[in-house]
MARTOR-64489 format. One line per field, with one value per residue (C-alpha): residue in three letters; x, y, z negated; residue number from 1. Coordinates in steps of 0.001 Angstrom, whole numbers, plus 500000, padded with zeros to 6 digits. Each point is the difference from the previous one (the first is absolute). Example, Ala and Ser with C-alpha at 12.3 -4.5 7.8 and 13.67 -1.06 7.14 Angstrom:
<rs>
res	ALA / SER $
c1	512300 / 501370 $
c2	495500 / 503440 $
c3	492200 / 500660 $
n	1 / 2 $
</rs>
This chain:
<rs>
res	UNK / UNK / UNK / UNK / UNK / UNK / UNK / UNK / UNK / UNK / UNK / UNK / UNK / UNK / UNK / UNK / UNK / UNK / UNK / UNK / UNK / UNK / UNK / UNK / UNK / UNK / UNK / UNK / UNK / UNK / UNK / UNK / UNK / UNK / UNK / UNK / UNK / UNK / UNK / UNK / UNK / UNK / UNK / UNK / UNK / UNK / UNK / UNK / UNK / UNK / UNK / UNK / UNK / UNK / UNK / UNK / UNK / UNK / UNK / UNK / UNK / UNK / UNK / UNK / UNK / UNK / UNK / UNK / UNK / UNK / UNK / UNK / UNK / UNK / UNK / UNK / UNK / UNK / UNK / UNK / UNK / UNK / UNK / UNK / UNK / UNK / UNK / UNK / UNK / UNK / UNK / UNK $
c1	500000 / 501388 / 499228 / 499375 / 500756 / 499906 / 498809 / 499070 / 503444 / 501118 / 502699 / 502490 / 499743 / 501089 / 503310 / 501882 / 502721 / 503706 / 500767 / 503472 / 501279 / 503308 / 501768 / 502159 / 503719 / 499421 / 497413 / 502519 / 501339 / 503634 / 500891 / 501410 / 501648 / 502334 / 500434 / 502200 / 499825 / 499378 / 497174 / 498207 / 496288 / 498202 / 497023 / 496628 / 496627 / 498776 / 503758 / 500710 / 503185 / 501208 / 502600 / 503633 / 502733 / 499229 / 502024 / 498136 / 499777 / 497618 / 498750 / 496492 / 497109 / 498101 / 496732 / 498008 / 502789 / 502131 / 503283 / 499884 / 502939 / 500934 / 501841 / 502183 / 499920 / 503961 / 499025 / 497889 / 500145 / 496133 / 498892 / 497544 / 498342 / 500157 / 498983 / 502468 / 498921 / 500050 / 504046 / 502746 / 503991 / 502346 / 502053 / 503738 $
c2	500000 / 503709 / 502326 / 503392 / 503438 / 503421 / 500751 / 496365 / 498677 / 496913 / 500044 / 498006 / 501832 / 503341 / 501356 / 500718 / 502478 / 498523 / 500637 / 500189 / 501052 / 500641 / 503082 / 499171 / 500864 / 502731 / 501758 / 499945 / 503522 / 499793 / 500751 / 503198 / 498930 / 497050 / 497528 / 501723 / 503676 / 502379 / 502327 / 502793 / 500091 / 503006 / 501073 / 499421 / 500382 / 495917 / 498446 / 498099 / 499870 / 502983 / 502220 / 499323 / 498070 / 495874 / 497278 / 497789 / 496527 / 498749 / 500817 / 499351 / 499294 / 503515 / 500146 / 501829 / 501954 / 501052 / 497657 / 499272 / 499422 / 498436 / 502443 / 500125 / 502953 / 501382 / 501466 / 497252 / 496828 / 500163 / 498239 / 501734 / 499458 / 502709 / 501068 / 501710 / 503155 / 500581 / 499344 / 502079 / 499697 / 500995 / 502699 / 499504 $
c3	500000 / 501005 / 497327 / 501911 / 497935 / 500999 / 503137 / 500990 / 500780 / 498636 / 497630 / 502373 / 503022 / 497757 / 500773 / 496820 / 499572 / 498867 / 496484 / 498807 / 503806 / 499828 / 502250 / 502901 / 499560 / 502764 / 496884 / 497328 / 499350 / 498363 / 496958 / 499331 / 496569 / 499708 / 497316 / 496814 / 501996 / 496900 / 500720 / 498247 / 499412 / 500037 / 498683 / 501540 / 499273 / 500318 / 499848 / 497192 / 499216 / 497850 / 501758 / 499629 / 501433 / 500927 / 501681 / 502382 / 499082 / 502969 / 502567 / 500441 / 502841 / 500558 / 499094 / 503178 / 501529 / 497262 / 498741 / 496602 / 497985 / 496288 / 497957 / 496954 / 497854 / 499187 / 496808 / 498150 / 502385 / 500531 / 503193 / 502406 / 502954 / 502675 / 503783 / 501910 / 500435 / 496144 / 500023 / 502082 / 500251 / 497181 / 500855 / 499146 $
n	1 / 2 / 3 / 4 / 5 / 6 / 7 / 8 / 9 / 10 / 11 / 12 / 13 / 14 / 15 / 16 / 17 / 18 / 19 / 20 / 21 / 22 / 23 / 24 / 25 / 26 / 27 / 28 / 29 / 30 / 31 / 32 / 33 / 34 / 35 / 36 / 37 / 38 / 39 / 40 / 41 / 42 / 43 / 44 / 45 / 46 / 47 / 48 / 49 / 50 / 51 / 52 / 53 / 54 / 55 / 56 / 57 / 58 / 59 / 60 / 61 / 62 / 63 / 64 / 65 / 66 / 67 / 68 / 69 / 70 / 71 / 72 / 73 / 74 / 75 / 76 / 77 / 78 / 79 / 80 / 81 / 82 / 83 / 84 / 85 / 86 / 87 / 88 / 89 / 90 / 91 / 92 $
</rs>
């Protein structure tokens, strides 16, 4: 028996979308940050981590179109979680 729901199609003739797709390697943006690069935070409105100076521990898949990256904090060794555009380059 076909059970038929919304509009009168039956349930195994529906086209599902594909969760979990993955991006092609073509979609991936770089990374702008590299792995033990020290970087500065800087204060934002909806960024999490405090500002201050960090040294990236991983680096992370984005989340929509921003990188994300794993951050260690220089002055207490707290951990954080950031997107790229919340982070730019130490200057010497």
């Amino acid at each position: 028996m076909t059970v038929a729901i919304g509009d009168g199609v039956p349930y195994a003739s529906m086209s599902l979308p594909c969760v979990g797709a993955r991006r092609s390697a073509s979609s991936v943006i770089a990374h702008k940050f590299s792995i033990g690069q020290v970087v500065e935070a800087k204060a934002s409105q909806f960024g999490l981590a405090p500002p201050g100076r960090y040294k990236v521990l991983r680096q992370l898949p984005p989340t929509g179109v921003s990188n994300q990256y794993r951050l260690q904090s220089l002055k207490n060794g707290n951990e954080w979680v950031v997107r790229e555009e919340d982070i730019f380059e130490e200057c010497p």
